[in-house]
C-alpha positions as CSV (number, residue, x, y, z in Angstrom):
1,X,0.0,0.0,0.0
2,X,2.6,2.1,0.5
3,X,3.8,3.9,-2.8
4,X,4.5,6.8,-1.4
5,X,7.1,7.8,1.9
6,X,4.4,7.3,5.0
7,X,6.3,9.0,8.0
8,X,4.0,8.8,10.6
9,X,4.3,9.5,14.9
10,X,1.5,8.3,17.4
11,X,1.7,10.6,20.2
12,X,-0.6,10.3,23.6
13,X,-0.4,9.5,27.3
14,X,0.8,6.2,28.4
15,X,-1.9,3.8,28.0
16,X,-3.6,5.6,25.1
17,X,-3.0,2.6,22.6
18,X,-0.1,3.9,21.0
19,X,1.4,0.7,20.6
20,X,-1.6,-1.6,19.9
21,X,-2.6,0.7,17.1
22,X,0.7,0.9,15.6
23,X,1.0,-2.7,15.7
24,X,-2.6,-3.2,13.7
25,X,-1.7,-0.2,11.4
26,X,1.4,-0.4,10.6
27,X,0.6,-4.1,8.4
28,X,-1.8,-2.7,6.6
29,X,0.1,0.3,5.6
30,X,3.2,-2.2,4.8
31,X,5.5,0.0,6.8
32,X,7.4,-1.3,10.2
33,X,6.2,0.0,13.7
34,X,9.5,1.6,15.1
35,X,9.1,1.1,18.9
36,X,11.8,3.8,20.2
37,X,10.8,4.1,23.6
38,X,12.9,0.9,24.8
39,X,16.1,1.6,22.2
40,X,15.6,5.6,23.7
41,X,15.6,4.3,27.2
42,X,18.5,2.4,26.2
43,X,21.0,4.7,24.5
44,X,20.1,7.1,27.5
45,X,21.0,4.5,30.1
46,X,24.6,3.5,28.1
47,X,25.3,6.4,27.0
48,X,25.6,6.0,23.2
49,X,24.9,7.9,20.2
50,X,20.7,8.5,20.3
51,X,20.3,10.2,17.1
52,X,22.8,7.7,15.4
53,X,21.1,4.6,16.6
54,X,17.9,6.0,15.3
55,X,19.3,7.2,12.1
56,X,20.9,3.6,11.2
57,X,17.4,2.5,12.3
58,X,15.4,4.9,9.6
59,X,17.6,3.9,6.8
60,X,17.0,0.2,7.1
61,X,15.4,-1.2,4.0
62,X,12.4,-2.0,6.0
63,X,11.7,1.9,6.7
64,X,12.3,3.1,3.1
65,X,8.8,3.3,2.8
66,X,7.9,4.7,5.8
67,X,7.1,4.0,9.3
68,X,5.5,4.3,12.5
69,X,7.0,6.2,15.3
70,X,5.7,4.9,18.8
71,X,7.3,6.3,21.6
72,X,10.1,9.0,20.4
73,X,10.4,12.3,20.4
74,X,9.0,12.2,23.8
75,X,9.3,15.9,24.5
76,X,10.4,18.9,22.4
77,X,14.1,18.7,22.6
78,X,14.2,15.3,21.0
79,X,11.7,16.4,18.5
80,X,13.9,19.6,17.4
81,X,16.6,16.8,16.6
82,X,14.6,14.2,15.3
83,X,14.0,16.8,12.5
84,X,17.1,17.1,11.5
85,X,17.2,13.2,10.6
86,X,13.5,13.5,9.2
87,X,10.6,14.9,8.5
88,X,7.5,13.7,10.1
89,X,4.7,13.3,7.7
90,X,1.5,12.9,10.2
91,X,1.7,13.2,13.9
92,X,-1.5,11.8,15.4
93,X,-2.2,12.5,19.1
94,X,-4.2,9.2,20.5
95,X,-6.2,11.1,22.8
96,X,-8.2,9.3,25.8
97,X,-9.6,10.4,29.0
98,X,-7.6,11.2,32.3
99,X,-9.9,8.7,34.0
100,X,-9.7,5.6,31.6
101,X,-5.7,6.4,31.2
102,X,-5.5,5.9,34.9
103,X,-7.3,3.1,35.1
104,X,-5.2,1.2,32.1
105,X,-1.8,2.3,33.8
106,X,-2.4,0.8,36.7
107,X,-4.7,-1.8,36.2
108,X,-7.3,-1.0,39.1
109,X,-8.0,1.9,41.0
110,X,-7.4,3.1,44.5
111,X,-9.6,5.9,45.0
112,X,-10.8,4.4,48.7
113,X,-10.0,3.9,52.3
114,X,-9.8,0.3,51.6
115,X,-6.9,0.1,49.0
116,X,-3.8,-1.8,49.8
117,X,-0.5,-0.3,50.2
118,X,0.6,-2.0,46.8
119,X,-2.6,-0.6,45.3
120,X,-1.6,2.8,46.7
121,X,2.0,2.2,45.1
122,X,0.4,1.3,42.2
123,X,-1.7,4.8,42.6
124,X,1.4,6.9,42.8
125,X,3.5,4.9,39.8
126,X,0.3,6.0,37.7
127,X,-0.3,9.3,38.9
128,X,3.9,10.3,38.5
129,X,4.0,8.9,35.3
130,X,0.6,10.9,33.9
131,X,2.3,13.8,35.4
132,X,5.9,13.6,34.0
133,X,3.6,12.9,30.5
134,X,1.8,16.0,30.9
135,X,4.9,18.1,31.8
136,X,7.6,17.2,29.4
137,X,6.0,15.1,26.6
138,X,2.1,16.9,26.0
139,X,4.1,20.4,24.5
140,X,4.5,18.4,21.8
141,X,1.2,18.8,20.8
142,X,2.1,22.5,20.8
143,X,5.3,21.9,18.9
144,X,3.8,19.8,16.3
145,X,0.7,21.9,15.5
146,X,3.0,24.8,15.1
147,X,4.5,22.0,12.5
148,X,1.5,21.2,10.8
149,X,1.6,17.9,10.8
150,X,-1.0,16.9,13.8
151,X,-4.0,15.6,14.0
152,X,-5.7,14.7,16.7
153,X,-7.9,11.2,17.8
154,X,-10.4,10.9,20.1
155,X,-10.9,7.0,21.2
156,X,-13.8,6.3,22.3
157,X,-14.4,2.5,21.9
158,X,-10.8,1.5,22.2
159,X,-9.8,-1.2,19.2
160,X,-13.5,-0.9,17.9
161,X,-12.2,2.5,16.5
162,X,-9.4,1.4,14.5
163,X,-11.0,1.8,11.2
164,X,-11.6,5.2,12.0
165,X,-7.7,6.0,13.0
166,X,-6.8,3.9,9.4
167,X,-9.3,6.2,7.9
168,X,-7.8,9.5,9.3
169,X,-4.2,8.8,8.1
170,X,-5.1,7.5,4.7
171,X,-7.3,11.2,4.5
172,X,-4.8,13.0,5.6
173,X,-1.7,11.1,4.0
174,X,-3.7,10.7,0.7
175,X,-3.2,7.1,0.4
């Protein structure tokens, strides 16, 4: 399906479905699903070349077409550099409720006087990680609109709305 360059980011909270709609996309658009939050994690952590690593990545045969970004930039800094080694075709911002985003990062809620200490744990682990999200990665909706290239999805039925997300991109990438 892909006759033309498809250079595509998914963008949301953790939990939005980033990944499980990249991975159901990105076959049907024949491009690979480039998973960069573990590899970015992992240059950080050793200390290697990022924008190397991902560069040697983009130019693999696989990604001449195009591909799927899940995961990187993940705030505006990294996003300044990334274009520098490309150009971002569509940027889609998986948007989902505060509520239901909670609930998927930690797997049950603990919003009573009966909760567990792991379930409190559990609580916080969410609640930091929505926060450093909405700090440091959420501009990028900013950034990106500046751009041009965003668009943003509203889920409402969780996978039952793929066909709407396929639909958006092929609209706006004119595939």
């Amino acid at each position: 399906m892909a006759s033309k360059t498809l250079k595509i980011m998914f963008l949301g909270a953790p939990g939005a479905g980033k990944g499980t709609y990249a991975s159901r996309i990105a076959p049907m658009l024949q491009i690979p699903t480039i998973s960069t939050g573990d590899l970015v994690r992992h240059e950080i952590k050793t200390g290697t070349a990022l924008g190397d690593k991902i560069k040697k990545r983009l130019a693999l045969d696989d990604a001449k077409p195009g591909f799927i970004l899940d995961g990187f930039p993940r705030n505006v800094p990294q996003a300044e550099a990334f274009q520098k080694v490309a150009t971002l075709d569509l940027v889609v911002n998986i948007d989902l409720p505060q509520w239901i985003l909670s609930d998927k990062i930690s797997g049950r809620r603990c919003a009573n006087e009966a909760c567990n200490r792991g379930k409190c744990i559990e609580w916080l682990y969410q609640t930091l990680t929505l926060e450093v999200y909405n700090q440091e990665t959420a501009p990028l909706i900013d950034f990106y609109t500046d751009v041009g290239c965003l668009r943003t999805f509203e889920v409402k039925k969780g996978l039952a709305d793929l066909d709407k997300l396929v639909e958006l991109i092929k609209t706006e990438l004119d595939v």
